[in-house]
VOFI-144520 format. One record per atom (N, C-alpha, C, O, CB): residue number from 0; residue in three letters; x, y, z. Coordinates in steps of 0.001 Angstrom, whole numbers. Glycine has a CB too. Layout:
% VOFI-144520
> NUM, ALA, X, Y, Z .
...
//
This chain:
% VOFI-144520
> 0, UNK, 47175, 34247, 44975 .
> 0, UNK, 46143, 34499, 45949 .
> 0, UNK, 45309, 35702, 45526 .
> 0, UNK, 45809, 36590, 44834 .
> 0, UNK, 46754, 34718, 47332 .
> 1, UNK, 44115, 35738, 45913 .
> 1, UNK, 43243, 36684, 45694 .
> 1, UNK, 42811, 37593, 46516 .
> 1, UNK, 41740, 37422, 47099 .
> 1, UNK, 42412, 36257, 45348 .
> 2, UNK, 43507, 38626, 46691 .
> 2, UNK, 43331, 39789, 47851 .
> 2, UNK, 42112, 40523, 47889 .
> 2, UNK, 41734, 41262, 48798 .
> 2, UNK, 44361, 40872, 47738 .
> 3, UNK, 41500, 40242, 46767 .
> 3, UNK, 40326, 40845, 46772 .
> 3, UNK, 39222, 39943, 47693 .
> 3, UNK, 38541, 40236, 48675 .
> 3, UNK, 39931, 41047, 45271 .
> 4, UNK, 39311, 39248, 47247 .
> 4, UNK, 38383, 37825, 48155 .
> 4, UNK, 38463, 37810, 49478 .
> 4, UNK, 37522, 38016, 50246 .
> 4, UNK, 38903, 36268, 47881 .
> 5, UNK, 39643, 37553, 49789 .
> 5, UNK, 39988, 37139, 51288 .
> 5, UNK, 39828, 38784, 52133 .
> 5, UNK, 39846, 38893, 53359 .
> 5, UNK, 41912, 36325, 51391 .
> 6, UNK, 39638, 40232, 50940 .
> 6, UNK, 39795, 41068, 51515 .
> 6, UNK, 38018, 41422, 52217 .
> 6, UNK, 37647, 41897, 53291 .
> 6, UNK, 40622, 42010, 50564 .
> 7, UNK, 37441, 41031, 51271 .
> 7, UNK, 36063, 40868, 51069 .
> 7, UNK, 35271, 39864, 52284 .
> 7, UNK, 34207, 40056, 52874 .
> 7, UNK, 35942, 40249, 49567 .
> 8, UNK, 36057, 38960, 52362 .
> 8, UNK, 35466, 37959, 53514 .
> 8, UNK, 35872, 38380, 54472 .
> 8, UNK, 35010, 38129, 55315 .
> 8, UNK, 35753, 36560, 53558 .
> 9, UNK, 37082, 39151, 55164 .
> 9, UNK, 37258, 39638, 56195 .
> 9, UNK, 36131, 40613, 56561 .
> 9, UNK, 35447, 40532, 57582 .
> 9, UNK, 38450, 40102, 56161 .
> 10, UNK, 36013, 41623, 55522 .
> 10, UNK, 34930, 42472, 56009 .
> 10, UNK, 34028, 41907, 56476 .
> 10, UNK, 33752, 42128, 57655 .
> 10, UNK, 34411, 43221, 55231 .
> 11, UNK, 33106, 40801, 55560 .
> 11, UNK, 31954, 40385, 55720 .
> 11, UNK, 32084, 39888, 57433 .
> 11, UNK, 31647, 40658, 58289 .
> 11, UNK, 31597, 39254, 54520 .
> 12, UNK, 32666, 38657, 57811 .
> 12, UNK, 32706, 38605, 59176 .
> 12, UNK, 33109, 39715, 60093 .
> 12, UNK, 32967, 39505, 61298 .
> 12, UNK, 33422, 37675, 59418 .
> 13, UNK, 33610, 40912, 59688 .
> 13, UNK, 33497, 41748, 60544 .
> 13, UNK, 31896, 42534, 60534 .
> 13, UNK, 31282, 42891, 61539 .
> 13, UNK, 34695, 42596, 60308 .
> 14, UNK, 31633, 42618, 59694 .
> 14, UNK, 29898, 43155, 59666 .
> 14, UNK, 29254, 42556, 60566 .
> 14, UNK, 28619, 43173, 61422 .
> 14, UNK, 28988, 42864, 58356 .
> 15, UNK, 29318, 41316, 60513 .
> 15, UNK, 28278, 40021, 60845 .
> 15, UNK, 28974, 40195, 62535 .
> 15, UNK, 28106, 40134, 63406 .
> 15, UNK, 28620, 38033, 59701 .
> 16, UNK, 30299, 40382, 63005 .
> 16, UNK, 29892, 40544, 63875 .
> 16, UNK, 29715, 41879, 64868 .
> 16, UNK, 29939, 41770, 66074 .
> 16, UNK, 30341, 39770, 64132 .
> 17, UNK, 29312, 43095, 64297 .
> 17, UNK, 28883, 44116, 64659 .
> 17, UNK, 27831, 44047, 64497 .
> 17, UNK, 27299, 45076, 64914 .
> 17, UNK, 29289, 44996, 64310 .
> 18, UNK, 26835, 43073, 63917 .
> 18, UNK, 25318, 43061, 63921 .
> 18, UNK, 25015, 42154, 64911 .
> 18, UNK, 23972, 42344, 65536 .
> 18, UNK, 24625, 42671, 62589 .
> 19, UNK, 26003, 40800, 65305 .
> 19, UNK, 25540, 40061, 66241 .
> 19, UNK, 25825, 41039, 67203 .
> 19, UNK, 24649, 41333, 67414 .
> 19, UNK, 26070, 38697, 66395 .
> 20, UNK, 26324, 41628, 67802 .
> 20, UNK, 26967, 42706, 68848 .
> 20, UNK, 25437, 43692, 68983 .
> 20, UNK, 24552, 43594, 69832 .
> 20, UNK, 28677, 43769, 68038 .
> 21, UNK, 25507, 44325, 68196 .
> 21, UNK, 24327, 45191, 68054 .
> 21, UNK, 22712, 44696, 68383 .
> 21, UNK, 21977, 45361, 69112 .
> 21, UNK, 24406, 45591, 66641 .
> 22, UNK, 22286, 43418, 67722 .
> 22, UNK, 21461, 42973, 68286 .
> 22, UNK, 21615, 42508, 69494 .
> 22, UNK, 20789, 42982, 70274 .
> 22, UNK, 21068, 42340, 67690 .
> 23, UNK, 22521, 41591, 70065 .
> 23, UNK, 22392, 41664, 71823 .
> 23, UNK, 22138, 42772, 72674 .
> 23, UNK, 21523, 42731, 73739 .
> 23, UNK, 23555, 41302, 72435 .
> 24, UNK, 22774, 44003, 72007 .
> 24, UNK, 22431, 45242, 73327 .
> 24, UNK, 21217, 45566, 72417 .
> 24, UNK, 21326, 46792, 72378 .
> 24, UNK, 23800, 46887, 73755 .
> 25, UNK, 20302, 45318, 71779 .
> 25, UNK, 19415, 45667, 71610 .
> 25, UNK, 18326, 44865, 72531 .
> 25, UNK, 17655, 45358, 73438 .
> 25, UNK, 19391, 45715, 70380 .
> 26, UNK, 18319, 44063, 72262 .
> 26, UNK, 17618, 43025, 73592 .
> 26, UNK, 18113, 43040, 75095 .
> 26, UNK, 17383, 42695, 76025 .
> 26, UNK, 17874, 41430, 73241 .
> 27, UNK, 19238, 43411, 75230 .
> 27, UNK, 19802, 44062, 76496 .
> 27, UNK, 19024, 45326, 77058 .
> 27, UNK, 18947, 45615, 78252 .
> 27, UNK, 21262, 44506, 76201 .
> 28, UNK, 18543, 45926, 76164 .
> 28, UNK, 18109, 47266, 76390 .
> 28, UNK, 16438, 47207, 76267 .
> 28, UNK, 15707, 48115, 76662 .
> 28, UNK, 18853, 48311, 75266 .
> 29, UNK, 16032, 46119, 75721 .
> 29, UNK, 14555, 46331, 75376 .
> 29, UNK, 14405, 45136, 76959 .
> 29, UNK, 13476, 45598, 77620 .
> 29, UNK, 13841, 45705, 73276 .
> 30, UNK, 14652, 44599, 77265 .
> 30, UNK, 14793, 44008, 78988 .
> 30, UNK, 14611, 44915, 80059 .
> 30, UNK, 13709, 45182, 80852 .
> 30, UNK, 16251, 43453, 79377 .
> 31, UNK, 16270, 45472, 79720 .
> 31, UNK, 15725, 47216, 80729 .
> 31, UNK, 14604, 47688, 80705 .
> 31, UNK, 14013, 47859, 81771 .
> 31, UNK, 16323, 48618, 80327 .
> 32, UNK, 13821, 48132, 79098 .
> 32, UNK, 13037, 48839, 79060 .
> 32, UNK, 11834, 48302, 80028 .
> 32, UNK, 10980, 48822, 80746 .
> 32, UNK, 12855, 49061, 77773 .
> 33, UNK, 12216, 47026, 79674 .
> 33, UNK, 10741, 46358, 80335 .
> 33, UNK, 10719, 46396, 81785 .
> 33, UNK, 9611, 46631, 82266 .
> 33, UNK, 10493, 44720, 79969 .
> 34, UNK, 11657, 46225, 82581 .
> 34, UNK, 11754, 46304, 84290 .
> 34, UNK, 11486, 47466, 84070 .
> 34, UNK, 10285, 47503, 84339 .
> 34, UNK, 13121, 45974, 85302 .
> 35, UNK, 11911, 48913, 83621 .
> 35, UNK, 12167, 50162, 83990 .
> 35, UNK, 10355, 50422, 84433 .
> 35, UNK, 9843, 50682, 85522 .
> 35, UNK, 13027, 51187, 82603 .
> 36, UNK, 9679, 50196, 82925 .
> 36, UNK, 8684, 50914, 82670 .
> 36, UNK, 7412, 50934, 84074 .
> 36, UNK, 7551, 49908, 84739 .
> 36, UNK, 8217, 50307, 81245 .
> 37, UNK, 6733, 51476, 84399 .
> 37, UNK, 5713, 50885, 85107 .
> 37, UNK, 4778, 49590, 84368 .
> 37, UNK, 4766, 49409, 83151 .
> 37, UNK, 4849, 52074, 85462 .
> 38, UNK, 4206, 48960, 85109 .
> 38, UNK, 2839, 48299, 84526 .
> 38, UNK, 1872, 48850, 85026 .
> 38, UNK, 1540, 48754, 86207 .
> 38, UNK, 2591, 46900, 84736 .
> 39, UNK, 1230, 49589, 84035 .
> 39, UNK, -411, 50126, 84013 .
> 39, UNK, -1227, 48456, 83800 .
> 39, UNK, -947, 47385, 83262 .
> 39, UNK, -814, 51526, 82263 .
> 40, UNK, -2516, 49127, 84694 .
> 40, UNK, -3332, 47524, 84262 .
> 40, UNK, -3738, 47669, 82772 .
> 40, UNK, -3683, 48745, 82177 .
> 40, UNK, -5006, 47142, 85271 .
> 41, UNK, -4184, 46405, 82168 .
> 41, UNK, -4599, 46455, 81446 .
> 41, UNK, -6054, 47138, 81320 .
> 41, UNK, -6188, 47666, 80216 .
> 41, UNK, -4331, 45533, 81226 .
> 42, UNK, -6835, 47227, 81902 .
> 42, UNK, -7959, 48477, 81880 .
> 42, UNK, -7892, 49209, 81707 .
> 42, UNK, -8340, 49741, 80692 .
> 42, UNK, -8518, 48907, 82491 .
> 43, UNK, -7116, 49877, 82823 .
> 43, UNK, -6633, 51381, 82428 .
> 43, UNK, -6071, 51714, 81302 .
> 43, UNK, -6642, 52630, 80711 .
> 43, UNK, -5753, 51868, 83211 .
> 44, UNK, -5000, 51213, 80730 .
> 44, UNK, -4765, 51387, 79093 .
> 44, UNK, -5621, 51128, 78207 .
> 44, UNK, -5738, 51887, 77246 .
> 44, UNK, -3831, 50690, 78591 .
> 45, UNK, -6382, 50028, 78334 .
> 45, UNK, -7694, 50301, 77471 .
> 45, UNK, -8326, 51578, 77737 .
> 45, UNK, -8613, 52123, 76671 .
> 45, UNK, -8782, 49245, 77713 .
> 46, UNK, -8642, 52243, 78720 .
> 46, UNK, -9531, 53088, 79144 .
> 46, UNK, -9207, 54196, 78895 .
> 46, UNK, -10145, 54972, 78715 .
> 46, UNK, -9815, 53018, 80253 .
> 47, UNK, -7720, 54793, 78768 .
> 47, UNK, -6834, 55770, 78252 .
> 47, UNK, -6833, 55639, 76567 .
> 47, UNK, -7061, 56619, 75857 .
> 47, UNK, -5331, 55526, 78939 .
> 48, UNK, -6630, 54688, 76182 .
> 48, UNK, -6750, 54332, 74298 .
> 48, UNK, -8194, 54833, 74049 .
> 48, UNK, -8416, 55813, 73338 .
> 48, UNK, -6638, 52292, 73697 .
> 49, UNK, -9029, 54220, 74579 .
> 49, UNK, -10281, 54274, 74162 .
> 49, UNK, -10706, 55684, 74306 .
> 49, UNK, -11495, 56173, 73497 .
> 49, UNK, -11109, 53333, 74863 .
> 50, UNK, -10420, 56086, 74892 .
> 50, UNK, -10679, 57897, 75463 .
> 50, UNK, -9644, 58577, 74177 .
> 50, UNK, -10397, 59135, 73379 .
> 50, UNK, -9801, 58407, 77677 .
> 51, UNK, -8848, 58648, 73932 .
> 51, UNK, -7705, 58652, 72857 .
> 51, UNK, -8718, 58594, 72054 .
> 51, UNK, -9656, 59375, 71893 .
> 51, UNK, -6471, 57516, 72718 .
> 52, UNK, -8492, 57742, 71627 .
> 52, UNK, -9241, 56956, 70297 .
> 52, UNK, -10580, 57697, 69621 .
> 52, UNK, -10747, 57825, 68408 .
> 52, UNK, -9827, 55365, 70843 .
> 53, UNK, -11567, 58193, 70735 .
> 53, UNK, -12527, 58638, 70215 .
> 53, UNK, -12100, 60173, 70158 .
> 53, UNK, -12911, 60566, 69319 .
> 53, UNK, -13755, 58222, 70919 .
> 54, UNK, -11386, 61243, 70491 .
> 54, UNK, -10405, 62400, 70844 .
> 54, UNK, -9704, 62582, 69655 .
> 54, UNK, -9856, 63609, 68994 .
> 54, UNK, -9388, 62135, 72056 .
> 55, UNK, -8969, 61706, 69326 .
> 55, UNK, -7284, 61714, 68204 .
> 55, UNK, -7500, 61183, 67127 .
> 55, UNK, -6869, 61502, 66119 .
> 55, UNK, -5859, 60806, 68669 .
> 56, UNK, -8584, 60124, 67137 .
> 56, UNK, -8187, 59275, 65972 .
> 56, UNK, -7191, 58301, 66159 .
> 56, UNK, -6351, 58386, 67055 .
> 56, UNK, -7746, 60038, 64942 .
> 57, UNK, -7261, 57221, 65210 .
> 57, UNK, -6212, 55871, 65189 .
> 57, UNK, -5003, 56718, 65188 .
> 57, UNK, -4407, 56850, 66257 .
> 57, UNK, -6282, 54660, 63709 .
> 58, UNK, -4657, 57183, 64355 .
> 58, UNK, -2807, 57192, 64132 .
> 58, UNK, -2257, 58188, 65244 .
> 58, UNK, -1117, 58159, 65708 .
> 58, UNK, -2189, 57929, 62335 .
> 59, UNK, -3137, 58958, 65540 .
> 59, UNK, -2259, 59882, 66587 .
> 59, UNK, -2809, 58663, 68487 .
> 59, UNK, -2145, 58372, 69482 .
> 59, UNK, -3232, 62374, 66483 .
> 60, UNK, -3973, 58415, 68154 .
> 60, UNK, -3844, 57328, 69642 .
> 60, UNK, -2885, 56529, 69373 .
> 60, UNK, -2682, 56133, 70521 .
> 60, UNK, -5152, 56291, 70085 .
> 61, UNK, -2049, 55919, 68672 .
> 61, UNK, -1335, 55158, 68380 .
> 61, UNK, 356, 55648, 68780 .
> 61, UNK, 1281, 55126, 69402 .
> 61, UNK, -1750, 54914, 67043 .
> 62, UNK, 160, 56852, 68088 .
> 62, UNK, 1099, 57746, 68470 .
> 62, UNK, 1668, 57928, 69924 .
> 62, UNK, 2743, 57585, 70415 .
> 62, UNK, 607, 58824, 68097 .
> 63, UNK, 371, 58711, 70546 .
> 63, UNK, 809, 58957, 71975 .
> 63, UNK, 734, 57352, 72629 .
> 63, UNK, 1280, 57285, 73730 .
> 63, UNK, -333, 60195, 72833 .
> 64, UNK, 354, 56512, 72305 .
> 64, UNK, 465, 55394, 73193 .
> 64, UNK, 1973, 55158, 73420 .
> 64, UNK, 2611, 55001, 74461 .
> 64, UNK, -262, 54122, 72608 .
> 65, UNK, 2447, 55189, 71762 .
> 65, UNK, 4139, 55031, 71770 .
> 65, UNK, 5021, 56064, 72714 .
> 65, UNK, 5703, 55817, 73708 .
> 65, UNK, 4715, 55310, 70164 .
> 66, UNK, 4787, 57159, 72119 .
> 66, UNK, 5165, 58409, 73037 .
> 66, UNK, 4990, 58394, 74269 .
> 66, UNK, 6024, 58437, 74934 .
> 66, UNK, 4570, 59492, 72768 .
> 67, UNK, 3586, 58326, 75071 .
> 67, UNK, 3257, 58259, 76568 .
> 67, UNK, 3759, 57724, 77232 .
> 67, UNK, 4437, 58181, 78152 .
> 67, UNK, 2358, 57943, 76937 .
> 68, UNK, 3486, 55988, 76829 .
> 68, UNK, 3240, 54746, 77691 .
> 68, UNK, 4471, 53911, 77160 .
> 68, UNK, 4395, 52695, 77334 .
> 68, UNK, 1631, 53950, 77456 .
> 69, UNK, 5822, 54512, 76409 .
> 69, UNK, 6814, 53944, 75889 .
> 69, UNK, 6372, 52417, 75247 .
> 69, UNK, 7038, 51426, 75547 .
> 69, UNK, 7868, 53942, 76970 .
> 70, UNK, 5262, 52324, 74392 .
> 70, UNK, 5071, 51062, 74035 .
> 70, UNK, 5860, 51002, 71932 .
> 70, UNK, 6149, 51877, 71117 .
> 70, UNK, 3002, 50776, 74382 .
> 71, UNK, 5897, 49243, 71923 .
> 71, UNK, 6260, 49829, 70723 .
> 71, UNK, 5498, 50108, 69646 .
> 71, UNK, 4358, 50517, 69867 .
> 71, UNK, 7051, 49252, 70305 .
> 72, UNK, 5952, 49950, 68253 .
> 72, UNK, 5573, 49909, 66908 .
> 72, UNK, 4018, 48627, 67238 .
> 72, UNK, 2873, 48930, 66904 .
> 72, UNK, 7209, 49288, 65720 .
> 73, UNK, 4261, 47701, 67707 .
> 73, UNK, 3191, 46533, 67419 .
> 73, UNK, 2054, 46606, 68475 .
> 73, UNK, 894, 46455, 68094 .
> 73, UNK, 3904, 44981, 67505 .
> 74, UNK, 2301, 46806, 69643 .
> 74, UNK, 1718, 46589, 71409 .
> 74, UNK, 105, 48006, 70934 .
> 74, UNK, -1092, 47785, 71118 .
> 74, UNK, 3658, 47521, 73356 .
> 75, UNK, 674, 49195, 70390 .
> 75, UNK, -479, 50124, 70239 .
> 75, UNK, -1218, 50100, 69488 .
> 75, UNK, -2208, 50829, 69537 .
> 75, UNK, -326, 51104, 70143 .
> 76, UNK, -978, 49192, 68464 .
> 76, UNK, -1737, 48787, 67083 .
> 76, UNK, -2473, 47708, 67576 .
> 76, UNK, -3629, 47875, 67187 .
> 76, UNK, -787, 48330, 65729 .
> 77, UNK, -2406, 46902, 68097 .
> 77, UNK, -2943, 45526, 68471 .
> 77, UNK, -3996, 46124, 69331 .
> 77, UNK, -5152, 45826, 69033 .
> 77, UNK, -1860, 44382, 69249 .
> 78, UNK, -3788, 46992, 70441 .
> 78, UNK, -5061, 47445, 71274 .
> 78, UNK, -5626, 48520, 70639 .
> 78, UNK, -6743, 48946, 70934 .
> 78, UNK, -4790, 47866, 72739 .
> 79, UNK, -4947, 48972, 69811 .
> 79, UNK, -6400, 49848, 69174 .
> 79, UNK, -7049, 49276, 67962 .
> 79, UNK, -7803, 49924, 67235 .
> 79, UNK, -6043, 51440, 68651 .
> 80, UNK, -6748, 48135, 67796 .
> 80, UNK, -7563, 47126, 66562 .
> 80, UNK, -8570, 46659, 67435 .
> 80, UNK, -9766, 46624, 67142 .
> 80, UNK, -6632, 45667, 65759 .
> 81, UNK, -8011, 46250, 68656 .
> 81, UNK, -8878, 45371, 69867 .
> 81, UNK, -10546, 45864, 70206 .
> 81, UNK, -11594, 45228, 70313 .
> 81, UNK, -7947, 45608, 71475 .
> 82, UNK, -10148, 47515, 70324 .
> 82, UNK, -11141, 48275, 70434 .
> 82, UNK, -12080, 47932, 69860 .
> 82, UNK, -13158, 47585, 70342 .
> 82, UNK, -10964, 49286, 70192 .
> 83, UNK, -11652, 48017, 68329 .
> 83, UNK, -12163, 48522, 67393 .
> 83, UNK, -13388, 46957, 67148 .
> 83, UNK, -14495, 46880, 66616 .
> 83, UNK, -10866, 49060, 66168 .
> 84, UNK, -12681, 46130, 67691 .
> 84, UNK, -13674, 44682, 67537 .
> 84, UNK, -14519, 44367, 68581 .
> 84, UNK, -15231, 43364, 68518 .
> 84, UNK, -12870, 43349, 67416 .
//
């Protein structure tokens, strides 16, 4: 028998399932995030970006959008491209 192998595949399914584990409370938690947060209208966050925007510049409006308005990596990029069209 090969102890190395079978020692090797044990790990692997143990990885695999601390990542399936890990991604569920990650979506567990990005759910929360979403009830927790308020909803600003969509105007008003335009109207706050856009005020930003001409103030900060792209990367820091982008910034505080994340920071402020707890949005993520994609949601502040998309409306300040929006602007921009």
């Amino acid at each position: 028998m090969n102890w190395g192998l079978i020692t090797s595949l044990i790990l692997n399914l143990v990885f695999l399932m601390i990542i399936f584990v890990q991604s569920n409370k990650i979506n567990v938690l990005r759910e929360e995030n979403k009830k927790s947060l308020p909803n600003e209208k969509n105007d008003e966050l335009m109207a706050v970006a856009n005020k930003k925007l001409k103030t900060l510049g792209t990367i820091k409006t982008i910034k505080f959008l994340r920071e402020e308005k707890g949005m993520s990596m994609v949601d502040p990029k998309q409306l300040v491209d929006a602007l921009y069209d």
